[in-house]
Every structure is written in C-alpha cells, then in structure tokens.
ZANU-522312 format. One record per residue: residue in three letters; x, y, z of N, C-alpha, C in turn. Coordinates in steps of 0.02 Angstrom, whole numbers, plus 50000, padded with zeros to 5 digits. Layout:
BEGIN
AlaXYZXYZXYZ...
This chain:
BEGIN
Unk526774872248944526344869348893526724868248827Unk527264873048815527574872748750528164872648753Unk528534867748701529444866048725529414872848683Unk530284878048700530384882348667531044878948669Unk531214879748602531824877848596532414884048575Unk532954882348556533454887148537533274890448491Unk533354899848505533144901948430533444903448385Unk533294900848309533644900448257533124904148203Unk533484908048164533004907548099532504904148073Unk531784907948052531214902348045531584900447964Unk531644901747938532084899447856532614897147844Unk532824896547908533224889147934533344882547861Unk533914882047831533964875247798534294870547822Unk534164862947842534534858947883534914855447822Unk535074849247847535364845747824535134844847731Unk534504843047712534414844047645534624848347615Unk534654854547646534714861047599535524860947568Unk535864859047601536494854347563536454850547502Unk536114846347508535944843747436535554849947378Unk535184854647396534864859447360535404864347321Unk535844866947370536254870747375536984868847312Unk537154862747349537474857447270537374856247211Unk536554855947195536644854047132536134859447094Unk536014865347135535854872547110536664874847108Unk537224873547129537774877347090538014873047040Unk537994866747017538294863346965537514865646897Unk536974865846930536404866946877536494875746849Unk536604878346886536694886746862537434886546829Unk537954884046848538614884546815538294882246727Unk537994876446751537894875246662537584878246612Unk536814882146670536394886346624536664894546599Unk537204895346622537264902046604537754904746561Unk538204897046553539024896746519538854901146446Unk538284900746407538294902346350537854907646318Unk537524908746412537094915146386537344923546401Unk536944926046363537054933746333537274936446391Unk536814937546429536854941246505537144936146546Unk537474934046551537834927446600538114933046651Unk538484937946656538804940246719538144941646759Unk537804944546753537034949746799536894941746814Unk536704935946772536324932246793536724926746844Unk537614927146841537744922246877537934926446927Unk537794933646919537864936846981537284934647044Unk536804935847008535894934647029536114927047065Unk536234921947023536264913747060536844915847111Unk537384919247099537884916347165537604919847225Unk537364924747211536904928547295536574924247300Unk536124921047269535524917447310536044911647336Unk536414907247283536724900847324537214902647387Unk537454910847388537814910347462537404911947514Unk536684914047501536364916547559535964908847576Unk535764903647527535844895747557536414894047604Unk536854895447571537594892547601537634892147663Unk537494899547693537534904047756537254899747790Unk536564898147772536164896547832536054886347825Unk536634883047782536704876747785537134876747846Unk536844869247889537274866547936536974858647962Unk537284855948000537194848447989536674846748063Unk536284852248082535734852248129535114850248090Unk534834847448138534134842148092533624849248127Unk533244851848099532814854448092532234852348110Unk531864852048199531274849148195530894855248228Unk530284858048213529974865948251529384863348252Unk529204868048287528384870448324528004877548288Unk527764876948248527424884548252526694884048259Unk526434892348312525984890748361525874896948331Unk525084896148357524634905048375523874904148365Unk523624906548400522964907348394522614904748328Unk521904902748337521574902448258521524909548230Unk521554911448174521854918848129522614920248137Unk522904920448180523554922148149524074922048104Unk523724916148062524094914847978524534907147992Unk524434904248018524684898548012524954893847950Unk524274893447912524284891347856524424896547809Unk524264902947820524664905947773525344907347757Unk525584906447828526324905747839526654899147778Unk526164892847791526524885147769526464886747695Unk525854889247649525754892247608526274895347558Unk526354901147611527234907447586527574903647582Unk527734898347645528534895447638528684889347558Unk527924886847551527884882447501527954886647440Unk527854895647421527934896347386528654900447361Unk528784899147410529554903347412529954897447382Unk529984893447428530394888947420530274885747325Unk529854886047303529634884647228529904889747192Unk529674894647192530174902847170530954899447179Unk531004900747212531834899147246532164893047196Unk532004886147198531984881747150531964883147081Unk531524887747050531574890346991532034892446972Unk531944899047007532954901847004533284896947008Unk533294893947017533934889247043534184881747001Unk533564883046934533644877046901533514870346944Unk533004869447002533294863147036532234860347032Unk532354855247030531654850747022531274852347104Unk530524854347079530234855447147529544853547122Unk529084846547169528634845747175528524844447217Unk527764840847230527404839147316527714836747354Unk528434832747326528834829447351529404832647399Unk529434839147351530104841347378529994844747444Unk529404848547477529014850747544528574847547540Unk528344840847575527664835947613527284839447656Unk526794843347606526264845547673525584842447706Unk525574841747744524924836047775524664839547830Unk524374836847846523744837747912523384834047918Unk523264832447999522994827448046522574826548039Unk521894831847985521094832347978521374833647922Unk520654830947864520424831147798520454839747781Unk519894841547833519694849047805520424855847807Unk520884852647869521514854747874521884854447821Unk522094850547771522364848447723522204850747649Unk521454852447662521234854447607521244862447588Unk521424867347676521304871847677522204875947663Unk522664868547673523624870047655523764869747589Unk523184866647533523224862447496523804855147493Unk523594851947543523974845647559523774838247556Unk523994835647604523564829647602523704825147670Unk523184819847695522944818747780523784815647785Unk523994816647845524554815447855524564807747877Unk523954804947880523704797047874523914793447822Unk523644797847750523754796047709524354796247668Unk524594800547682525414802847671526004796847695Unk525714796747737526294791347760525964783847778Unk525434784247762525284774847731525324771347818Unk525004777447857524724773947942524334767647939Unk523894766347883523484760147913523684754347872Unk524284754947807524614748947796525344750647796Unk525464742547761526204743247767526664748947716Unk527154748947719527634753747707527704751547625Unk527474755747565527484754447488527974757947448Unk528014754347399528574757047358528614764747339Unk527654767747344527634775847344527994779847378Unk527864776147431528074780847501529054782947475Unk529184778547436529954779247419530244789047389Unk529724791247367529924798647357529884801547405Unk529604800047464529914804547510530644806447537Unk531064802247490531674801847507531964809147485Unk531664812347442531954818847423531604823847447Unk531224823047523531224828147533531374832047580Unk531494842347560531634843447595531504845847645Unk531004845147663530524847447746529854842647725Unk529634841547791528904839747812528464843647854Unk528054846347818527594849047870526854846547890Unk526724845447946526224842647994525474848748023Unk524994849048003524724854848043524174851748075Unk523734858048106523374854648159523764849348205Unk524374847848250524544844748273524184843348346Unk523694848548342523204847548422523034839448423Unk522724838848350522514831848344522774827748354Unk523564826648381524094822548352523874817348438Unk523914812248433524184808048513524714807048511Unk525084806248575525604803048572525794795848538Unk525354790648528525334786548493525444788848404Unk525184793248403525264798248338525684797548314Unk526154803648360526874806448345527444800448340Unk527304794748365527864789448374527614785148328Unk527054784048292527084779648233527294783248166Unk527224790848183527544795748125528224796148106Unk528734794548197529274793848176529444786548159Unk529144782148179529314775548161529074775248083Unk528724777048047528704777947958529324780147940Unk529384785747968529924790147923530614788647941Unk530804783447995531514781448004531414774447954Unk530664770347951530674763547911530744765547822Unk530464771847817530384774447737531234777447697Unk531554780247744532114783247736532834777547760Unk532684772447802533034768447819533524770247889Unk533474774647923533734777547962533484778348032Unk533624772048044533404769248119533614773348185Unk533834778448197534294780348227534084787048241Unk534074792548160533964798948178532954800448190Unk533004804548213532134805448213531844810248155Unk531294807248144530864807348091531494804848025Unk531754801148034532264798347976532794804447951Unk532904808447977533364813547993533114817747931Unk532324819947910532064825147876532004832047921Unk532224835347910531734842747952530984841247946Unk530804842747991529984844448019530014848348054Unk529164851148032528994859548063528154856448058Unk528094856748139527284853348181527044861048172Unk526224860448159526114866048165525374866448189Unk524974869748254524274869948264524474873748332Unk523704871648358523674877648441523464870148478Unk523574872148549523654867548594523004867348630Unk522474875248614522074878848648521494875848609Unk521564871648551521054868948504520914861148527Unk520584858748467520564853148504520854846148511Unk520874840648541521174837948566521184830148545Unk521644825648526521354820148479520864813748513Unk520654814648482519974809048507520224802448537Unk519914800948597520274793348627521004793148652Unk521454799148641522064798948652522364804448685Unk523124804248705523154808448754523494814548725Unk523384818648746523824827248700524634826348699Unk524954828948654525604828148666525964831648713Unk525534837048738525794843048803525654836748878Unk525334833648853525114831348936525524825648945Unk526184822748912526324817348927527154818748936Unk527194818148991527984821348999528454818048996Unk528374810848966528794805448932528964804848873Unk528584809948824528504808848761529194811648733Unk529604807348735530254810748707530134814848619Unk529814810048590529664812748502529864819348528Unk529224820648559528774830148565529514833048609Unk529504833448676529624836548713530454836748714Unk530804831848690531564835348699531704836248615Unk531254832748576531744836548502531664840248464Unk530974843948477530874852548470531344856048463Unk531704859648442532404862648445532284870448416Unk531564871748373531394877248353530674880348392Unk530344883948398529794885748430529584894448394Unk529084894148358528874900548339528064901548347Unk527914906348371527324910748381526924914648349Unk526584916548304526224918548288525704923848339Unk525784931948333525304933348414524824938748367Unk524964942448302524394946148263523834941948225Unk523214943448266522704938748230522614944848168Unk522464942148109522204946348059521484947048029Unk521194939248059520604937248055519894940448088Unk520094945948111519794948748142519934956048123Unk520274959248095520514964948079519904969248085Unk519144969548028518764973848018518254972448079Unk518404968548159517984967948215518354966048253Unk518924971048258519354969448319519134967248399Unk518794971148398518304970348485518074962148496Unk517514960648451517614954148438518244947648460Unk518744951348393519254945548408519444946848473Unk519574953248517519854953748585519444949748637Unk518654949248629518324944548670518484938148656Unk518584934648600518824927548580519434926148623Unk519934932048614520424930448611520414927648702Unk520114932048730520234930848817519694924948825Unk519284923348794519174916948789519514910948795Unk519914912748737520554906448716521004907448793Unk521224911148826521814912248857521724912148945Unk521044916448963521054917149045520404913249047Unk519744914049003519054911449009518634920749019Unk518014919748995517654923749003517474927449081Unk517354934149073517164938449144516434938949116Unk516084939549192515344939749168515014945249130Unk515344948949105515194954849056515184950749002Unk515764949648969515834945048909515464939448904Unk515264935548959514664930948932514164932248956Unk513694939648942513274945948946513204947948890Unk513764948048859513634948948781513514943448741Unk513994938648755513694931648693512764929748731Unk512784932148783512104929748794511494934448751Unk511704939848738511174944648717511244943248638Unk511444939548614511264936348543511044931048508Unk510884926648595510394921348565509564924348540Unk509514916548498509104920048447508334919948470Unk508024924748488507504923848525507274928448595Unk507964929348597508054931848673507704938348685Unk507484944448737507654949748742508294952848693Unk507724957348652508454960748606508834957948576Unk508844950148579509054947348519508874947548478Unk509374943348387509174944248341508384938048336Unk508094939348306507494937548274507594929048224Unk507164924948211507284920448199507404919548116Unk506754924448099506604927248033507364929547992Unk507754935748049508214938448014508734934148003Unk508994927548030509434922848023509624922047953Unk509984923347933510314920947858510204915047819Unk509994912347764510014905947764510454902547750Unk511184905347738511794902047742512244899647819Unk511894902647868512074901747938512104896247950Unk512934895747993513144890048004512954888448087Unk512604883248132512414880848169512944877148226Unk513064880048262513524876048325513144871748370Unk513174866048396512644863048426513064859748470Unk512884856548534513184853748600513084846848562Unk512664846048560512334837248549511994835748474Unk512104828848470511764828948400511314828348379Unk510784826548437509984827748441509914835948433Unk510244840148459510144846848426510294848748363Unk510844845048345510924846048257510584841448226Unk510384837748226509804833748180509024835848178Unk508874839548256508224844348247508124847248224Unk508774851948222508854860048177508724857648109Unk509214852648084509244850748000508534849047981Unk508374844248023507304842348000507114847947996Unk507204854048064506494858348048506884863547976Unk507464864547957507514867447892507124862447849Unk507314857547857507124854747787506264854147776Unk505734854147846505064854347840505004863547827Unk505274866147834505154873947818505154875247743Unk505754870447707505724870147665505274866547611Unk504884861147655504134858247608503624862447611Unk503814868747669502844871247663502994876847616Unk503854879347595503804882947537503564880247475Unk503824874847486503704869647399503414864047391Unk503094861547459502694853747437501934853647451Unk501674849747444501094848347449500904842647487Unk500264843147515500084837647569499474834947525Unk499284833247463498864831447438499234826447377Unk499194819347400499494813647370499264813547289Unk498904818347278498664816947193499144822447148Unk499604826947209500104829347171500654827947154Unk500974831547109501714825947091502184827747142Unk502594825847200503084829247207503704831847169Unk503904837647186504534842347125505174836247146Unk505414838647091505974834947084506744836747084Unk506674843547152507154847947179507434844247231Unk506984842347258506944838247335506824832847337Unk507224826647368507324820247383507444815747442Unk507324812847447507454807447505508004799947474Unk508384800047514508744795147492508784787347576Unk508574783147538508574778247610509084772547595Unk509164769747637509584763347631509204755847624Unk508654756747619508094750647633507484751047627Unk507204745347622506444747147654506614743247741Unk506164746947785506244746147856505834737847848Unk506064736047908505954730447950505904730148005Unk505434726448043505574725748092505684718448118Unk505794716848179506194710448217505474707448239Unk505564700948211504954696648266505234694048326Unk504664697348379504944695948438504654689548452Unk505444685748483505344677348497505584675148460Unk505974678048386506174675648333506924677348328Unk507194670948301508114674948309508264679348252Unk507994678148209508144680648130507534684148069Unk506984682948102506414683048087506174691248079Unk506304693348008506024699348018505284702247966Unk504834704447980504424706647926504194716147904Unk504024714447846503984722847820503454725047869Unk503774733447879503524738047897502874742047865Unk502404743847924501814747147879502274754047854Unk501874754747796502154762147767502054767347794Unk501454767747864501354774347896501724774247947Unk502184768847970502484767248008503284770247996Unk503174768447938503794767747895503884776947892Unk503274781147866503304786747858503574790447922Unk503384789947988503324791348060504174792948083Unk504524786748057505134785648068505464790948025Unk505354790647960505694795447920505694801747945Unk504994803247970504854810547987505104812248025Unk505314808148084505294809248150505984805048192Unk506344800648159506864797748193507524798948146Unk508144800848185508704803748146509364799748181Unk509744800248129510414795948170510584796348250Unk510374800848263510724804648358510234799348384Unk509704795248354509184792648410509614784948374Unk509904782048342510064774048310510824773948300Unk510804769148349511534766548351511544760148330Unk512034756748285511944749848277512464746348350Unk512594740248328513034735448378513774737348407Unk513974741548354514614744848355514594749248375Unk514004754848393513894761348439514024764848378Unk513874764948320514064769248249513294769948255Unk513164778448234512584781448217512484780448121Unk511744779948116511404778948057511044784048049Unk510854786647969510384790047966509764786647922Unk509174786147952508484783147907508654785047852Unk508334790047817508464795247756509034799547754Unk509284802247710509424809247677509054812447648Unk508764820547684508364823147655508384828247632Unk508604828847568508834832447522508674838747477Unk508874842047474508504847347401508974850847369Unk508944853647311509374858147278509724864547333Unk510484863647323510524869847356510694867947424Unk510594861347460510544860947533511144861447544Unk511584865747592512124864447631512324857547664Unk512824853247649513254849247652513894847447685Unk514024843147752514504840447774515024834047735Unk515404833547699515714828047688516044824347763Unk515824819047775516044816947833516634809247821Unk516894809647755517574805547744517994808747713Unk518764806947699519204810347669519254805947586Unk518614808447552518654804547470519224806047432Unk519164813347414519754815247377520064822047396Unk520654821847453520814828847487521094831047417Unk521574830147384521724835047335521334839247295Unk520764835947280520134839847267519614841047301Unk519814842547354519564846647406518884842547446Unk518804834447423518274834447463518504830247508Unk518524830547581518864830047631518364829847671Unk518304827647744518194826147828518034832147833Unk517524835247831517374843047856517224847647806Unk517534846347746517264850547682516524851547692Unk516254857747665515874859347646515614857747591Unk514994857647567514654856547491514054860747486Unk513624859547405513064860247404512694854647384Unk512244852647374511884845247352511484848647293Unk511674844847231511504845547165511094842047113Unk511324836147155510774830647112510924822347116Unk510734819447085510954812347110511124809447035Unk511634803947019511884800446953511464794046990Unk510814791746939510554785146962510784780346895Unk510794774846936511364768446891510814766846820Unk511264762846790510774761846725510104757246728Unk509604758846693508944754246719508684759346756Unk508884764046785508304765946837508284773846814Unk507604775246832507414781746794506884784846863Unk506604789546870506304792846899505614790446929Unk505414785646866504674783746887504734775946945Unk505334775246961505464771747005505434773147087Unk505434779647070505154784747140504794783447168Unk504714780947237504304781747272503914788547318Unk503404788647353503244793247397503314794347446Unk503584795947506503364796947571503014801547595Unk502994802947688502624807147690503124809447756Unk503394814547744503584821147792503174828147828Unk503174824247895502634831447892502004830247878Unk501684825847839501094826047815501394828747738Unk501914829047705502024832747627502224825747620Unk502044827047558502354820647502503084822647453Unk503524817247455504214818647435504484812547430Unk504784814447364504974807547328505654805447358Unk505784796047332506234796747372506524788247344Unk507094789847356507554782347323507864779947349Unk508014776147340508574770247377509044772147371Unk509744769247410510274770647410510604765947344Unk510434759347334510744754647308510534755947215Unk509964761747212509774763247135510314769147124Unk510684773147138511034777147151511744775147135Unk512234778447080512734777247086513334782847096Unk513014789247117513454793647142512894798547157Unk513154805747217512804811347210513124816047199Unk512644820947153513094827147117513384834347178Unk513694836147200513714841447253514244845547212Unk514194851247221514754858147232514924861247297Unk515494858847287516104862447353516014868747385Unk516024870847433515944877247466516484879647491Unk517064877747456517794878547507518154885547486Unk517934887047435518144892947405518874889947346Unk518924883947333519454882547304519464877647224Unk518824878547215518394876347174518194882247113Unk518314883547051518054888447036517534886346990Unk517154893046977516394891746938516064888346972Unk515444882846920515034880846962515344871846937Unk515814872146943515944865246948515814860946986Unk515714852546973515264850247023515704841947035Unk515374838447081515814832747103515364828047103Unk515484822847086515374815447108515474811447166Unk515134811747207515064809847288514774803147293Unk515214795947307515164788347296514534786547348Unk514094786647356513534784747418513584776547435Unk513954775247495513894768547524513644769347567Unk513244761747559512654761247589512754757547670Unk513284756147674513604754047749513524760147796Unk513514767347764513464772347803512664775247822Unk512204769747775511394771047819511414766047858Unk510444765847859510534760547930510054757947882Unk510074752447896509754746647827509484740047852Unk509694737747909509484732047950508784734047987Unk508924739248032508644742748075508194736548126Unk508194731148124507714729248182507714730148264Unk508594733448271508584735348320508224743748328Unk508004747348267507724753248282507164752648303Unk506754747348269505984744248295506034743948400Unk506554737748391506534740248466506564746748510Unk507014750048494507084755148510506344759448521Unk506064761048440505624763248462504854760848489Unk504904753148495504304750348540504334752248618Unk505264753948633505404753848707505304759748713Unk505144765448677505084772848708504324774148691Unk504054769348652503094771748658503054767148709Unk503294761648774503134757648840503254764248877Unk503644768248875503894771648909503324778548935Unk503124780348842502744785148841501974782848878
C-alpha cells in the first residue's frame, strides 16, 4: 500500500538547503564582525551552519509521512514550520510563506496547517501567473491530506512546478516535497487513489523518504476508545466492538436519551435526506421554544429565513411559461422540501430556504478565505445578516413553518451574512462577512413543481 523508501533523516535538507546554508554564513560573518560578544555568538552560528552542512547533499528530497488520524501529523508540519523560522532567525536569513509552501488538498485541511488549498497555491484551474514566480525560493513544499490527491492530481502538480521553476526534467521542478495524509481516509472523488495505480510513476518510484507516525495522542484521556477506532481503521470490527457502538444509539435499550444529547453535537449521517431532516427538526424545536403560530404576532428577529425567490411553477404545455405560486403552497415547500429532495439540470442540489437563527451551527461549503480560516468544511456560528442599502426590516416577509410564523428575505436584498468561526483559530468574538450567492439556491424551481406534482400522483 505504501512506497518505503530509503531511510534518511526526517530533517533531511536537499538541495535548497545549500542555498540557506550560503548565505546564512556570508549573513552571520557580517552580523557579528563588530559586536561585543562576537566569539559565543559566532561560536552559536558556526554550530548551527555545520550541523546544516552535515546534512546538505545534492538528493532531491521527495517523502511520505503517514499515521493514523491523531498521531500529530499536522502537528508535526506545524514544528517543522516552526523550527525552520527559529532556525532562519538565527541565521539572519529571510523566511516567509514562501520559504516552506504549505497546502492541502481540502479547505478545512489547510486551515487546520495554517496553509492554503494546494489548488490554489499552485493556480490548478488557470494558467501559470507572474505570482506563482516566488515559489522559486522555496525551500520545501508540503502537501497534506494527500488521500484526496488522484493520480490526475499528482501529475498536474508536477507539471506546475517543473512549468513555474522552469525545469522540465527534474520532478516537482527539483523542490523537496513531503506528501502527507492516511491512505485509510478518504479517497478523491471521481478519481483513482494514488496506491491503486501501479503506473503512477509521480507516487510510486520517487518517494525516496517514508515516515510513520504509530502514537495516537488524540485519544490519550480514552485510550480504550482510541484502541476500538484504531482496529477499526486496520482489521474491521469483531462483533463485540460493534456491540458496543450499537449500545449508544440514541434511543436504544440503555442508550443515551434524546433529551440528554448536547446541543453542540455534531451529527454523522449516511444520506442527505438524513441530514436535512435532522437540521429541520432542530430548527422546528427551536420555533416551539420561541415562535408563535398566531399571525397577529411579530415574529423575533433572532430567527430567519433566507430564499432565493419567490417560487414558480411551470405551465404544463408551455415551454417557458411560468406562474406564481400560492403562498400556502409556497409555505408547504419551505416547511417540508430541502436540497436532498431538488436537483437542478446539472444534478447540483438546491436549498428552498436557509433557516436560520442566532447561534445556529454552520457548514461553510466553499473555500472563501482559507487564510482566515473560512474554508470547505469550516465550521461557524450564524450571527446575523448585512442587508444592502434601501432595505430595512419592514421588508420582511412571513412564512409559515410548522404552522409558526418566521420572517424571512430574499437572497438578492442581502449583501453579506454575519457568522463566527468555530475553528478555534479565531479569537474573541470576532465575526465574518460571508458573500451569499444566489446561484447556490434554487430560484427557477419549475422543475421542483414537477417533482412535487409527481410524488402527490404517486401518493
């Protein structure tokens, strides 16, 4: 499953570290000529520049590091990013994002290295820009989550970095790289794994490093736990062990209770008709705490609905012909139909509404701004909405959820929504500006009309 290559030191410097090594001894010769303590301190620089020295040689540096989810992966890429900055300091020598490229294959990956999508890093969906030109100084690339990677992946990665560096010849443009994820995770969408393709020269002959990771730490204060995960990940469960995950569904004999569920609990679901049920019935749990089913009340202004339209439906017999929806009609849908049931032409899911309230737990599902953490998988909280100029509150309309009334706006009156990050990398209660396009509701919908005329023939 995994190339192991020759073993060498994980702190290994290839070919760059030559250039590091050079002009940290012409930069320390100069800084110390005139200071007080110059012997201790050019004692201090010549140890560190011969213990570089040692480990310079004209081997390109490309590795694997592997291990389970917890074993420190990223904390590993982390250390090495901060060593290597320490190290630079001492050393008088210039070190930014430039000088170690850290990326990852997923948003939420990237955000969790502090990096950035390795899509975006290297300019995958256009051509090759004058930015991309600082990568010329650097001295390692690191890649994580590489589960995600296809083989199509890995070979447009090295075709960047031989077109960016000019070096048609060596692979990845003769930078060190260090791939880093589990093979046991998951697998890139539409494409084939890099373990399963035994042609893939990139992967399989120029590995030359291979390191492991085998102490999970992530588990430290429920070891037992991680030991059931772990034989999970490795042989598959014995019917004891899935004896136990069974005795904690919620509901069960001796399971936990529905009541005691946390309300920060995070939800695993097979299908997305199960995650779009779960999210409705929080969010109607949450009107019979706070709304009202009597239209002469105001609804609060905690909780929102956000739509992409008013609905339509298709005249049938008509090519283009569409007319407005009754509003109880209109309500029915809101209440009751969720992206997992509407696909447009492209097989892309829509959602009717967003149904919102202070406080609601939050998926970011694009990579807006990984450096600031809001990324493909980030977490949030939902805070409030920035509506464009001209429009004020009493523009609100009503619906009806449930039988509760809850106000609710358009997407197109809207010119951002307010959320706070849940990533832990965010401090205080600082908050973000989240761009709402409206390409990502469903706004046409006359094919939802069909849809749901063909499942009340049915009923």
């Amino acid at each position: 499953m995994y190339v192991v290559g020759r073993a060498r030191e994980i702190d290994e410097v290839s070919r760059q570290g030559l250039t590091l090594y050079k002009e940290a001894e012409k930069n320390t010769k100069e800084s110390v000529e005139d200071h007080p303590r110059k012997s201790t301190k050019r004692r201090r620089c010549d140890t560190l520049r011969h213990q570089i020295g040692k480990v310079v040689n004209n081997k390109q540096l490309i590795g694997f590091l592997s291990g389970a989810g917890g074993t420190g992966k990223s904390h590993v890429i982390k250390t090495v990013c901060r060593y290597a900055q320490k190290l630079c300091e001492e050393l008088r020598v210039k070190f930014d994002k430039t000088s170690i490229v850290v990326t990852a294959l997923t948003g939420a990956a990237a955000v969790s290295i502090n990096g950035e999508t390795t899509a975006k890093a290297f300019a995958f969906k256009r051509e090759v820009r004058n930015e991309l030109e600082e990568f010329k100084n650097a001295y390692l690339v690191i890649v994580d989550e590489v589960s995600f990677a296809s083989v199509a992946d890995l070979q447009l990665l090295d075709e960047k970095m031989k077109e960016i560096l000019d070096r048609p010849v060596e692979p990845f443009g003769g930078v060190p790289f260090v791939f880093s994820g589990d093979f046991t995770q998951l697998s890139p969408v539409g494409g084939v794994p890099l373990y399963k393709c035994d042609d893939c020269v990139t992967w399989k002959q120029l590995i030359n490093v291979f390191m492991e990771l085998k102490v999970n730490h992530r588990f430290e204060k429920d070891p037992g736990w991680g030991k059931l995960l772990e034989r999970f990940r490795d042989k598959g469960p014995t019917t004891d062990e899935v004896a136990i995950i069974n005795s904690r569904v919620v509901g069960s004999h001796k399971g936990p209770l529905e009541k005691n569920i946390p309300p920060d609990a995070v939800y695993a679901t097979k299908t997305n008709v199960d995650r779009m049920a779960i999210n409705d019935a929080i969010f109607v749990k949450h009107l019979e705490k706070t709304h009202s089913t009597d239209a002469n009340v105001q609804p609060l202004m905690h909780t929102l609905c956000i739509k992409a339209g008013n609905l339509r439906f298709h005249v049938r017999g008509a090519r283009k012909e569409y007319h407005a929806m009754e509003k109880k009609a209109q309500d029915i849908i809101y209440a009751s139909v969720g992206e997992a049931h509407v696909q447009d032409k492209t097989k892309k899911y829509h959602d009717p509404p967003l149904k919102l309230y202070h406080g609601r737990p939050l998926c970011i599902n694009q990579n807006e701004d990984v450096s600031g953490c809001i990324a493909n998988g980030a977490m949030c909280e939902f805070r409030g909405v920035k509506l464009k100029p001209g429009v004020s509150i009493t523009d609100f309309e009503t619906i009806l959820i449930d039988g509760y009334c809850v106000n609710c706006v358009c997407v197109t009156q809207i010119e951002s929504m307010v959320v706070k990050m849940l990533d832990g990398t965010t401090e205080g209660d600082e908050e973000h500006l989240i761009e709402l396009k409206q390409k990502l509701f469903m706004h046409q919908l006359g094919f939802l009309f069909r849809a749901l005329d063909q499942s009340q023939r049915k009923a």
